[in-house]
Every structure is written in structure tokens, then in C-alpha cells.
N, C-alpha and C positions, 0 to 999 in steps of 0.2 A: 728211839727205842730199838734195841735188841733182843730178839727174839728165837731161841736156838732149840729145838725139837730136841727130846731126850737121846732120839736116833743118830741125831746130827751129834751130839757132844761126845757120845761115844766113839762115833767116826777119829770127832779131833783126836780123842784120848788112844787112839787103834794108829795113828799115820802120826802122830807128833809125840808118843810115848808119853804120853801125858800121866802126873800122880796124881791123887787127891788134891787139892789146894794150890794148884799151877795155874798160870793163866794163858789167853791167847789173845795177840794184839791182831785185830782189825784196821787195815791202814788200808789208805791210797796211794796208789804207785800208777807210775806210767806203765800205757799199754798199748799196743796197737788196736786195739776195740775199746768197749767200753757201752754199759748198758744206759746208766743215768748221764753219765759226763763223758761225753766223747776222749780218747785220748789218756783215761784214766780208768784204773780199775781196783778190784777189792783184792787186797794182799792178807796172808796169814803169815803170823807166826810166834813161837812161845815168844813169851818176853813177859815182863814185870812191869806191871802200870807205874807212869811217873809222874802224870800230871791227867788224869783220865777224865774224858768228857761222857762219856755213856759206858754204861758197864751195865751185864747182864752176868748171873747164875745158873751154872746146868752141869747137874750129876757131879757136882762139885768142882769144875771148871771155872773159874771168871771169866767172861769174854770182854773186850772192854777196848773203845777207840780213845787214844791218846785226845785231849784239848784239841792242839791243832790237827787233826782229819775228822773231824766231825761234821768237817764243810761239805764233806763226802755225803752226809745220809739229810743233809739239810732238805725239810720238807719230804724228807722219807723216813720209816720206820722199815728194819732192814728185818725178814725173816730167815733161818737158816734151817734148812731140812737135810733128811738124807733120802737119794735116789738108790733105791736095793737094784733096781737094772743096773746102772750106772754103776755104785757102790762107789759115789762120790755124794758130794755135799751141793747143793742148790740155793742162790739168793733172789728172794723174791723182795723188790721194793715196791711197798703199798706206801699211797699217795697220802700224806695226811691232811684230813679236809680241813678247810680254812675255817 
């Protein structure tokens, strides 16, 4: 599941010039850190779903991880907020129980 705060899709729609009815891909890419998977981390950016394994809704945003990186949130449910200090974006992965 993805879960994206009204504050956070604003964000997207403020730094990726986002319209009504756009979406934004959630991928894994390599990283030199990495919260859940060492060595791997969470990537943005606009793009049009092709073959979409989780998709979420916000302020008229679709957020949405392609089939293959889904492998990414396995056994996590990924939340996305926004930091007003920061005035950046925050992922918190909550564990989901067996």
C-alpha cells in the first residue's frame, strides 16, 4: 500500500510541475544508503504507468510502483508526508504484521 499525505502530493505537484491527472513513478534504484534494502533506494519521477503493481490517489496525482519494484515495499506498506522544516517529502515504512 501507498499512502501519500494531501501535503506531500502537493509537494510533488510544487517540485515536478505536476497537472491534474499526471502521475508519479515510485521505483528502486541504486544508492549508496538505503533504509529497508541496503544498497537500494526510493527514486521519483513523472512517468505514465505501464504495467502498475500498487497505485495510490492524492489531490488528483496517481502515485503508482511499476509490477517489477514492488519487490521494493514487500512486506512494507510505504507512507509519504511532508516535512514544513525540511520542506521536503519523508518515507516512513511500517511493517505489516503477519
Amino acid at each position: 500500500m501507498i499512502e501519500i499525505s494531501k501535503e506531500a502530493a502537493q509537494w510533488f505537484k510544487k517540485e515536478l510541475d505536476l497537472k491534474q491527472g499526471q502521475s508519479v513513478r515510485l521505483f528502486a534504484r541504486y544508492s549508496a544508503g538505503g533504509h529497508i534494502h541496503p544498497g537500494f533506494s526510493l527514486g521519483i519521477q513523472s512517468d505514465h504507468p505501464v504495467s502498475p503493481g500498487i497505485s495510490s490517489e492524492a489531490e488528483g496525482i496517481t502515485f503508482f510502483m511499476e509490477d517489477q519494484d514492488k519487490w521494493y515495499l514487500d512486506g512494507y506498506n510505504l507512507k509519504v508526508a511532508y516535512n514544513s522544516t525540511e520542506d521536503d517529502i519523508e518515507y516512513e515504512y511500517e511493517p505489516i504484521a503477519p
